[in-house]
C-alpha positions in Angstrom: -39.7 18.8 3.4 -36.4 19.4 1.8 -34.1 15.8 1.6 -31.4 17.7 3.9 -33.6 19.7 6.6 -33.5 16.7 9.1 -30.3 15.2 10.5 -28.4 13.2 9.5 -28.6 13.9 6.0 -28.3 10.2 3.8 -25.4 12.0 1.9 -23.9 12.7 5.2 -24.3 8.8 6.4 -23.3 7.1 3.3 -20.0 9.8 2.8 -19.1 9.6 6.6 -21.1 8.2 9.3 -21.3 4.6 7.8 -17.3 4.4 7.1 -16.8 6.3 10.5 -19.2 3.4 12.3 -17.1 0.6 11.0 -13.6 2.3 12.2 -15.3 3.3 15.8 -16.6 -0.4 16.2 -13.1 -2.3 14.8 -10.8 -0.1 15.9 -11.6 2.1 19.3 -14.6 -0.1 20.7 -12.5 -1.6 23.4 -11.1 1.3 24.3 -14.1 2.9 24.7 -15.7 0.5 26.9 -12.8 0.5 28.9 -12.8 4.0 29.3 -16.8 3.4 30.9 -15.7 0.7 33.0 -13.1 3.4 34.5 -15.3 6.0 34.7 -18.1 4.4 36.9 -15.3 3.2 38.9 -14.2 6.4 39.2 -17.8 8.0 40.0 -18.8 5.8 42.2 -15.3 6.3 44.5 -16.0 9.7 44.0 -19.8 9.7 45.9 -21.4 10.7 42.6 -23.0 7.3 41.8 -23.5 5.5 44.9 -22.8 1.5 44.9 -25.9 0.0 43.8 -25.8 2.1 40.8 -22.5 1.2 40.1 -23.2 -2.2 39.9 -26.0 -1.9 37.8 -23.8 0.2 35.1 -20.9 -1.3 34.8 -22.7 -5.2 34.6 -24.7 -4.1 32.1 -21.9 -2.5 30.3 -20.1 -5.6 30.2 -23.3 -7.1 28.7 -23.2 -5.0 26.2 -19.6 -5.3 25.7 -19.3 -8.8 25.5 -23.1 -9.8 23.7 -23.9 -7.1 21.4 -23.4 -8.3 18.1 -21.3 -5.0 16.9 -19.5 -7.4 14.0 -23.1 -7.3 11.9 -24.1 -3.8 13.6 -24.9 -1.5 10.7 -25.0 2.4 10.5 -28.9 3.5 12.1 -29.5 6.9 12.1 -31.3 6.6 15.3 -27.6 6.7 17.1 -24.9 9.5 15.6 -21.6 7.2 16.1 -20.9 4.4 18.7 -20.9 5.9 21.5 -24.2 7.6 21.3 -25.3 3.4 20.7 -23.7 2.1 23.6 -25.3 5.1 25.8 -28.7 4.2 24.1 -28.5 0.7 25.0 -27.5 0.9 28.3 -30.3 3.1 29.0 -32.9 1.0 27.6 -31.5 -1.7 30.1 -31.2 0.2 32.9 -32.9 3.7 32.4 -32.0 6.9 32.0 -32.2 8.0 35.8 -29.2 5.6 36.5 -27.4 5.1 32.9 -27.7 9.1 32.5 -25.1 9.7 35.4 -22.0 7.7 33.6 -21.3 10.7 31.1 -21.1 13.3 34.3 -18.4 15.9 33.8 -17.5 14.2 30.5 -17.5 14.6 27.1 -17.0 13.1 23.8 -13.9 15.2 23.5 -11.9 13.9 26.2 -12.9 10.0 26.0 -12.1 10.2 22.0 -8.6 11.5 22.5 -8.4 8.9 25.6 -9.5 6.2 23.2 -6.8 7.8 20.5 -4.0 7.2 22.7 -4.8 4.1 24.2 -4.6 2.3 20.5 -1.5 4.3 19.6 0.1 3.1 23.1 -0.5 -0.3 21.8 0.9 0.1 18.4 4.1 2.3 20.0 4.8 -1.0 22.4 4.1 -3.4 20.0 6.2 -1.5 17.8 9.0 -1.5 20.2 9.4 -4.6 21.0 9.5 -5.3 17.2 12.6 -2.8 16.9 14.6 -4.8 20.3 14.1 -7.6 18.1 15.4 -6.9 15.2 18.6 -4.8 17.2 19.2 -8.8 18.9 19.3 -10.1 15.2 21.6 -7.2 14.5 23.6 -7.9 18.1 23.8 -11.7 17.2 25.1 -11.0 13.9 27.9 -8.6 14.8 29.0 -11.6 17.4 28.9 -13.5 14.8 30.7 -11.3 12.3 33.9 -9.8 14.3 36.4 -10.7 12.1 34.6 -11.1 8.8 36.3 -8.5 6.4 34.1 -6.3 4.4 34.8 -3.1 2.3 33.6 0.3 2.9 32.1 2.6 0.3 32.4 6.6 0.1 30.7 8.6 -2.4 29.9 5.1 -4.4 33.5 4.0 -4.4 35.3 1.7 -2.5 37.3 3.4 0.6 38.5 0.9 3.4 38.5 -2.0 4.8 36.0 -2.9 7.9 34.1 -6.1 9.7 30.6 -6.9 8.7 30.0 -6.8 12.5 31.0 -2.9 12.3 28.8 -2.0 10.0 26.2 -3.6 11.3 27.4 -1.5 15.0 26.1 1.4 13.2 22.9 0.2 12.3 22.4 -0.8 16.0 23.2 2.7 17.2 20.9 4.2 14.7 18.2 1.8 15.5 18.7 2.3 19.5 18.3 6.0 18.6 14.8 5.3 16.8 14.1 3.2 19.9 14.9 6.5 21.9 12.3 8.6 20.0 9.6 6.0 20.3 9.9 6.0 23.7 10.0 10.0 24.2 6.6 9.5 22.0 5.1 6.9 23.6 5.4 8.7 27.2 3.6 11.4 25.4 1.4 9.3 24.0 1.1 8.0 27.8 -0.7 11.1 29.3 -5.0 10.8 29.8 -6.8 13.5 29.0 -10.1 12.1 31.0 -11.4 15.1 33.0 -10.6 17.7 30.7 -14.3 17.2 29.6 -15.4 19.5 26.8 -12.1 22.1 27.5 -12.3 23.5 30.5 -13.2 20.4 32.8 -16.3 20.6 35.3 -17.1 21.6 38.5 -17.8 18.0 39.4 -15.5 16.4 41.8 -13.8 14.2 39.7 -10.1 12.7 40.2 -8.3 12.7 36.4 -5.1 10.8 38.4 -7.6 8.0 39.6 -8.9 7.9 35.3 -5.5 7.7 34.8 -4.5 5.2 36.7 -7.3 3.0 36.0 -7.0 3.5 32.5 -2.8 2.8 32.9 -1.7 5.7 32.1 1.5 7.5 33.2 0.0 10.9 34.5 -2.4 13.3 33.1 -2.8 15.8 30.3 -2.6 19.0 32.7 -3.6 21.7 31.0 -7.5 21.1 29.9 -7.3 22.5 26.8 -4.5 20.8 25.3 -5.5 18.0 26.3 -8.7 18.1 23.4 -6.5 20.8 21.5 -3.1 19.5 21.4 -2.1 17.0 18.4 1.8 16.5 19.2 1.3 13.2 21.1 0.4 12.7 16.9 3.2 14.5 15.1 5.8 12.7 17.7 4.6 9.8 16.8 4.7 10.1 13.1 7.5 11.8 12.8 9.6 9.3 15.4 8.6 6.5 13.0 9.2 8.3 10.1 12.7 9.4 11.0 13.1 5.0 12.2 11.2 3.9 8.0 14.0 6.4 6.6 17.2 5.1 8.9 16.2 1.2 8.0 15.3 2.0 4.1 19.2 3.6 3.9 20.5 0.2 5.7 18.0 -1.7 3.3 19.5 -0.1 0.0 22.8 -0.4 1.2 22.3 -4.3 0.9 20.9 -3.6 -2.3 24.1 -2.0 -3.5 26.2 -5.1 -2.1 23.9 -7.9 -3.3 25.0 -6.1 -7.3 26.7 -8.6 -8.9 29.4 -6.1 -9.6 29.8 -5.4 -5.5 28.6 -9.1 -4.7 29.7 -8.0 -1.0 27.0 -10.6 0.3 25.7 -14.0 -0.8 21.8 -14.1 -0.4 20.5 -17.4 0.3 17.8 -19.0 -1.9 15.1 -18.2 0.6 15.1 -15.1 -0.7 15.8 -15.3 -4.3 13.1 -14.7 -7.1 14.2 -16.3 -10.5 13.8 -14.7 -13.3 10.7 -15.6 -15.5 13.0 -15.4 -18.6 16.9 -15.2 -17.7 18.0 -18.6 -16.2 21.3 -16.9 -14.9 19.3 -14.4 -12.8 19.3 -14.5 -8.8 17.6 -11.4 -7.9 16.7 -10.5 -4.1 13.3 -9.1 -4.8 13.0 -9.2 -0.7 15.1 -6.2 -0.4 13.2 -4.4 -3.0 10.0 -5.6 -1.2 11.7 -4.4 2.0 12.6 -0.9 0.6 8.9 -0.2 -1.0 7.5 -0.7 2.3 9.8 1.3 4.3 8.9 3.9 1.5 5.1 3.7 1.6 5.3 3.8 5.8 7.6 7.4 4.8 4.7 8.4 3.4 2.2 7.0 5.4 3.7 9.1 8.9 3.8 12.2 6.2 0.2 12.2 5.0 -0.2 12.2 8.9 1.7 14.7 9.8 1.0 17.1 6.9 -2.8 16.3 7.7 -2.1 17.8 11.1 0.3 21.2 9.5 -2.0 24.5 9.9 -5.1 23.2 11.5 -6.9 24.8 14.0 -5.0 24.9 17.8 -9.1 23.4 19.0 -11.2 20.6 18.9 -11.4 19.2 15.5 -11.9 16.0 13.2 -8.6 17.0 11.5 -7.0 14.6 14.3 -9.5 12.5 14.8 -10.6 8.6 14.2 -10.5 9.1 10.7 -6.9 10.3 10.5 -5.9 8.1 13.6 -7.2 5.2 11.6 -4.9 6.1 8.5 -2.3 6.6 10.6 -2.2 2.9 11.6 -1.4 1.9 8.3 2.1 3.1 8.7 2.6 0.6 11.5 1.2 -2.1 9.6 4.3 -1.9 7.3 6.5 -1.9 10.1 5.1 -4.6 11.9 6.0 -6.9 8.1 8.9 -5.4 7.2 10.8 -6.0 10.7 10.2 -9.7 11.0 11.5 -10.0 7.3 14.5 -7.9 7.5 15.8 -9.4 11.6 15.2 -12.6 8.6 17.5 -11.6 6.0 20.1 -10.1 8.7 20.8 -13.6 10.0 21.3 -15.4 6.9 24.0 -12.5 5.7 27.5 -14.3 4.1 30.0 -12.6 3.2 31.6 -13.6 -0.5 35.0 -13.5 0.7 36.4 -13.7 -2.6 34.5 -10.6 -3.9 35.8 -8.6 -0.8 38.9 -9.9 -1.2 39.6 -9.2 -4.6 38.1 -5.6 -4.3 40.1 -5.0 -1.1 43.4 -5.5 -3.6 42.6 -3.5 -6.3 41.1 -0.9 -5.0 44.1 -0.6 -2.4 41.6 0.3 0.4 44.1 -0.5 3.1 46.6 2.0 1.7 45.4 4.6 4.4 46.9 2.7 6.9 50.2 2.6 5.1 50.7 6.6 5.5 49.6 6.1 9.1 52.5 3.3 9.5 54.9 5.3 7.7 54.2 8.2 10.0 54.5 6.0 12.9 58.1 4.0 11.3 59.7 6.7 9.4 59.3 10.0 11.7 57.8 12.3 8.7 54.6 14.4 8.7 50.9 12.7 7.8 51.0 14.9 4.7 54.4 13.8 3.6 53.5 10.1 4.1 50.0 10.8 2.0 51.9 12.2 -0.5 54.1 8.8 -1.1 51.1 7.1 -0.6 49.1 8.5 -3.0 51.4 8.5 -5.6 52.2 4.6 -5.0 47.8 4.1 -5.6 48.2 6.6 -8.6 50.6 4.4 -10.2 50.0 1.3 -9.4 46.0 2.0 -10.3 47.3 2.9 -14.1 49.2 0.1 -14.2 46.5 -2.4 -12.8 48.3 -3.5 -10.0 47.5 -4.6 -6.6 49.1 -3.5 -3.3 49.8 -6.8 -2.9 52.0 -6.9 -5.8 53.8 -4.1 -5.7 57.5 -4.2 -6.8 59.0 -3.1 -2.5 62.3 -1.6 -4.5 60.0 0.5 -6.6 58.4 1.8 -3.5 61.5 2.4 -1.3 63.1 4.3 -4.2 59.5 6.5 -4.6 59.5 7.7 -0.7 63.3 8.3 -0.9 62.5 10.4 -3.5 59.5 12.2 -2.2 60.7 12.8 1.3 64.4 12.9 0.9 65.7 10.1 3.2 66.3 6.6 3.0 63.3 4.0 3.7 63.4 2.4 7.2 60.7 -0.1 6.4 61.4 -3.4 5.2 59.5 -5.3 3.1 57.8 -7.6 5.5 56.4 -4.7 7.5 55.2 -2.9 4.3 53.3 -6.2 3.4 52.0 -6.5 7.0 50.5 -3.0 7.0 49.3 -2.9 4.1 46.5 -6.0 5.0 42.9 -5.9 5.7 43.4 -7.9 8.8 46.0 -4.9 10.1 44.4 -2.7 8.9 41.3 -3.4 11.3 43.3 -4.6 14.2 44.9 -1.4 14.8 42.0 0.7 14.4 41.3 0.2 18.3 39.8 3.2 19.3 35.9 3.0 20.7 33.8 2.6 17.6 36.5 1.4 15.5 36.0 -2.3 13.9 38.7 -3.6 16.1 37.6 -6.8 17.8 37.6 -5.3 21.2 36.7 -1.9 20.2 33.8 -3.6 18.7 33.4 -6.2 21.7 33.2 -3.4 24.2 30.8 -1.3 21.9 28.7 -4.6 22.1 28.2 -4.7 25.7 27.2 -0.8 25.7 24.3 -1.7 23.4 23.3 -4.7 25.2 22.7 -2.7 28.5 20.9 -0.1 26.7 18.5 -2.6 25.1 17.9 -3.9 28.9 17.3 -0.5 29.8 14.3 0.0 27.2 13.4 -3.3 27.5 12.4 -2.5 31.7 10.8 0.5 30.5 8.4 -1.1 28.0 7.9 -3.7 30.7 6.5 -1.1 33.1 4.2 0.3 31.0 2.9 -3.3 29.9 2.8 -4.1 33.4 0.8 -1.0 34.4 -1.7 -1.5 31.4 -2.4 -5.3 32.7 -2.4 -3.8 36.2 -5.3 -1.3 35.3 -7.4 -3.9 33.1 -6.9 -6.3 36.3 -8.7 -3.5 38.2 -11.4 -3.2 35.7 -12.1 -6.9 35.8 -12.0 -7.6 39.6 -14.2 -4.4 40.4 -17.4 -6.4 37.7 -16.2 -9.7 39.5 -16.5 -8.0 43.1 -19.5 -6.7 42.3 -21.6 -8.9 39.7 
């Protein structure tokens, strides 16, 4: 008899069967038994397995569930993958006349993209409520950081002055937005696709809400064949947290950038400094690099999904199945370290004053503000008052001087030579306009790093955070709800 006439071949079990086992039983077991539990519930409210029967399945399922020893359980080629196990066992227990009727106008199809979506349900939440974490570091920050003066880069070079707690502002946003996505992909994610059977559902009379419900999902899959055929619950996913890995790596390599010892923007505390094994001068925040790798390898992780799914068959197939669910995990595994580390680093953030300061000066990056002032003072065009403006920085940059101390009767002779007419401005008011602390003051338009632009922009993301936070809690509260069913209808009836 030829080695691969009778199935399954040991190539076949050693390549994929064996590896598939272990996923099936560490990953999806629970969810599989809780999709059994809701389907005899289900059945038997339904007339097609009468109470008695009932009973006897879903005890002996929870028997199964809770003493079979799946941790040691090793591939048998008696039973194809887990499920055909669990069906095995329960009909030695209780035979095949009553243990037969649980799979009724089911199929492997729809309880594997069930069990699918009940593990990435539980990785989206748990994911969420990671990201409202980190945004209350980031909230608690800004609070914290309203009037501490940072400078703004453009292209690489330095452009204006800001407030750490405005910068952070529009990380929050971003970060709210990624929140947004998730939760557009977790109430796809939130759809059951019990009932659609094989693809076409059966002429049993079974009720795919009542699956739903006890299974806590939102609705149903409606159409039958997208519910086995249909991967974009997947893609959204991936592609949601791939757009949230590549927002925070930009943040993350921004405080690269400003931990440079030519920048020194921010002072990183010793928790997070590496020494060098050499250099004795060296403080170097290896966390951030840490932080920026992962956020890299989770990029990649949510593509090798997404590309796994690009051209594949618009039918049932293994391309989106617990192999490639499984690998898609991964990607949340780097989120769930790198959020607790960064919300970390985020608090301890201190400004080096000094740097900022000195930078501020000699890059003149409040010098903006002085063509808006002289537009304001003077009655000239923006153009006019750029014009003086930007000859003042050309000169004063070739000379090495700071707006601070520039020569006032060198200035009020340049704009009465550029525009013609006598300066209005004295020298007090130059001075005044020309500082960071003006500069940001006056800049009181929503979004602007004004302390009450910034204030009221605060209190906008605050009520937005409640707003996911009550969705997540429904959908938690819904899952318990549905397990809470499960459990009281073995207690009501063991």
């Amino acid at each position: 008899m030829n080695k691969y006439d009778k199935f399954p071949a040991k190539i076949y079990i050693d390549s994929f069967l064996k590896p598939d086992l272990f996923i099936y039983k560490n990953i999806f077991r629970d969810a599989l038994f809780q999709i059994n539990y809701a389907q005899c519930i289900m059945l038997n409210e339904q007339s097609i397995i009468n109470d008695e029967e009932a009973k006897l399945i879903f005890k002996n399922l929870y028997k199964i569930n809770h003493e079979f020893d799946f941790d040691n359980l090793e591939y048998d080629a008696k039973f194809e993958d887990l499920f055909f196990l669990v069906e095995k066992t329960l009909i030695e227990k209780i035979g095949v006349d009553i243990a037969g009727k649980l799979h009724t106008g089911r199929s492997r199809n729809d309880m594997e993209h069930t069990m699918f979506r009940i593990e990435l349900r539980k990785k989206l939440i748990s994911l969420l409520k990671e990201m409202i974490a980190l945004i209350e570091h980031l909230v608690a920050r800004s609070e914290k950081g309203l009037s501490e003066i940072i400078l703004l880069y453009t292209h690489g070079q330095p452009a204006q002055a800001s407030t750490l707690a405005h910068f952070l502002c529009a990380v929050i946003e971003f970060s709210l937005r990624d929140i947004d996505r998730l939760i557009n992909s977790l109430n796809l994610v939130n759809m059951s696709p019990m009932g659609a059977a094989a693809i076409t559902t059966t002429g049993f009379p079974l009720n795919r809400e009542r699956m739903a419900h006890l299974l806590g999902f939102e609705t149903i899959v409606q159409n039958s064949y997208g519910a086995i055929a249909s991967c974009d619950y997947i893609t959204s996913t991936y592609s949601s947290l791939k757009i949230a890995s590549i927002n925070l790596g930009r943040f993350v390599q921004e405080l690269v950038t400003w931990t440079g010892f030519e920048v020194s923007q921010i002072y990183v505390p010793d928790g997070f400094v590496q020494i060098s094994s050499i250099m004795p001068q060296k403080r170097n925040p290896v966390p951030l690099e840490h932080l920026r790798l992962k956020l890299s390898l989770c990029n990649g992780e949510c593509d090798k999904i997404i590309n796994t799914m690009h051209n594949t068959p618009f039918a049932d197939m293994n391309d989106s199945e617990r192999e490639v669910q499984s690998e898609g995990h991964k990607a949340f595994g780097f989120m769930f370290r790198i959020i607790p580390l960064l919300a970390g680093f985020v608090e301890s953030i201190q400004i080096n004053k000094n740097s900022v300061d000195n930078r501020i000066k000699l890059s003149m990056a409040t010098i903006t503000e002085l063509a808006d002032s002289l537009v304001r003072d003077e009655n000239i065009s923006f153009r006019q008052a750029h014009e003086v403006s930007q000859q003042l920085s050309k000169e004063l940059i070739s000379k090495n001087i700071s707006l601070d101390d520039v020569d006032f009767t060198f200035f009020s002779k340049l704009f009465e030579k550029l525009v013609g007419t006598p300066l209005k401005m004295n020298e007090k008011r130059f001075k005044e306009v020309c500082s960071p602390e003006h500069f940001i003051k006056i800049r009181n338009l929503p979004g602007g790093p004004s302390k009450h632009s910034i204030t009221n922009s605060l209190e906008i993301y605050k009520k937005d955070l409640s707003g996911y936070k009550n969705i997540i809690v429904k959908c938690e509260n819904s899952i318990d709800e549905s397990k809470n069913k499960l459990i009281n209808f073995y207690k009501n009836h063991s």
